[in-house]
C-alpha positions as CSV (number, residue, x, y, z in Angstrom):
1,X,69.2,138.0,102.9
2,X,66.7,134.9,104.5
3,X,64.6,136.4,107.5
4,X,62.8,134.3,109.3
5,X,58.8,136.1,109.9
6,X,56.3,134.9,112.2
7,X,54.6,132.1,110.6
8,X,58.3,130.5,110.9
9,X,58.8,130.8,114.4
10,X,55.1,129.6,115.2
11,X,55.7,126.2,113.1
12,X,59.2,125.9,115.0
13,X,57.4,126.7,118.6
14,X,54.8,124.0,117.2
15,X,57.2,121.5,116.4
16,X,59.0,122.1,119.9
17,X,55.7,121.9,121.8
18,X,56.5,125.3,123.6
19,X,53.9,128.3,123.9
20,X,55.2,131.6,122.8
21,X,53.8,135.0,123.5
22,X,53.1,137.5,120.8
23,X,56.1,139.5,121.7
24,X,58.3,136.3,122.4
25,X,57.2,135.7,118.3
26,X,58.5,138.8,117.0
27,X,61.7,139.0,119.4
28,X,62.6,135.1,117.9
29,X,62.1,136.1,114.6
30,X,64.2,138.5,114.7
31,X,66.8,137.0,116.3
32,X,66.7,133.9,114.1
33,X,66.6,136.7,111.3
34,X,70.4,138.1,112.4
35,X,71.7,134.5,113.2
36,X,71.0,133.7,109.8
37,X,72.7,137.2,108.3
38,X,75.9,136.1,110.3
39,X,76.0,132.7,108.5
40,X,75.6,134.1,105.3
41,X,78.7,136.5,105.8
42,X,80.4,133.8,106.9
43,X,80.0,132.0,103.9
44,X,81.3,135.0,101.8
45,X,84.5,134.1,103.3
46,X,87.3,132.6,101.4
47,X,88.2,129.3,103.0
48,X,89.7,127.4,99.9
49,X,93.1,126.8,102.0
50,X,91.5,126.6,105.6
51,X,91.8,122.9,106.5
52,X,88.6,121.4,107.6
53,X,88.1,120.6,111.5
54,X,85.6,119.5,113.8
55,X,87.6,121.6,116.8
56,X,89.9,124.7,117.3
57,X,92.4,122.7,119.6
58,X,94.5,120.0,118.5
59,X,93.0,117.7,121.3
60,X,93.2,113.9,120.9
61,X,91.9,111.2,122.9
62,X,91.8,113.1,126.6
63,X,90.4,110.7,128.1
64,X,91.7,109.0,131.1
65,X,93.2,105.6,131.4
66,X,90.7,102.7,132.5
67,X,91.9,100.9,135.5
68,X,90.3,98.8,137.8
69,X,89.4,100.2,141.0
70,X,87.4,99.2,144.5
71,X,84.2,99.8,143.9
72,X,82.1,102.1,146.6
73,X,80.8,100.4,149.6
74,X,77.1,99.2,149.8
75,X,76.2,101.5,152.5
76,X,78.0,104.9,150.5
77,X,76.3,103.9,147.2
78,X,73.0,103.9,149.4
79,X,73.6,106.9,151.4
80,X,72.0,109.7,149.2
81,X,69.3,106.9,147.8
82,X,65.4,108.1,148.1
83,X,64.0,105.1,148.7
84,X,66.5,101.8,149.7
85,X,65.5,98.2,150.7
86,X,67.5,95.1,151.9
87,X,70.7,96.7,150.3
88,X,69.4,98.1,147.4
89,X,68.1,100.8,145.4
90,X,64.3,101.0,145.4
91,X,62.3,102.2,142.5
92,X,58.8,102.0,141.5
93,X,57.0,99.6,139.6
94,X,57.0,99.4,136.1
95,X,53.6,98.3,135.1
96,X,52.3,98.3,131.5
97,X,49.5,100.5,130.5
C-alpha cells in the first residue's frame, strides 16, 4: 500500500501556494493515504470485458440548437454594469508595468 506522509503533503501545499497547519498536514495525509488505498482496490478488479468510457450515461451531443436570436437591448445589457459610459461597459485601464 502507497501512503502519502508529511513531507508529501508539504511539497503539494508548496506547489499549490496554500499554507497548511500542523494538524491540516497530518489530516491530508491521511486522507490522501485512503484515496490512494481505494484506487489500488480498484485496480484489483477484473475489467478485461468492461468496455472503456469516459461517462456512465449514454449521453451524446446535448447541446442545444444554435439559432439566431434578438440580441438584449443596450439599456438591459447595461443595467447590472458597475461602471457604464456613453452606452457602454466601462473598465479600467490597462497600462503596462
Amino acid at each position: 500500500m502507497t501512503t502519502i506522509d508529511e513531507e508529501t503533503v508539504v511539497h503539494l501545499a508548496e506547489l499549490a501556494r496554500i499554507t497548511l497547519s500542523d494538524k491540516e498536514k497530518k489530516e491530508f495525509a491521511k486522507q490522501l493515504s485512503n484515496i490512494l488505498e481505494f484506487f489500488s482496490q480498484i485496480s484489483e478488479l477484473n475489467t478485461e470485458n468492461v468496455k472503456p468510457t469516459y461517462h456512465v450515461l449514454e449521453l451524446k451531443n446535448v447541446f442545444r440548437e444554435d439559432e439566431p436570436k434578438e440580441s438584449l437591448p443596450q439599456d438591459v445589457a447595461l443595467k447590472n454594469a458597475p461602471q457604464k459610459e456613453k452606452g457602454f461597459f466601462k473598465a479600467p485601464r490597462i497600462t503596462e508595468e
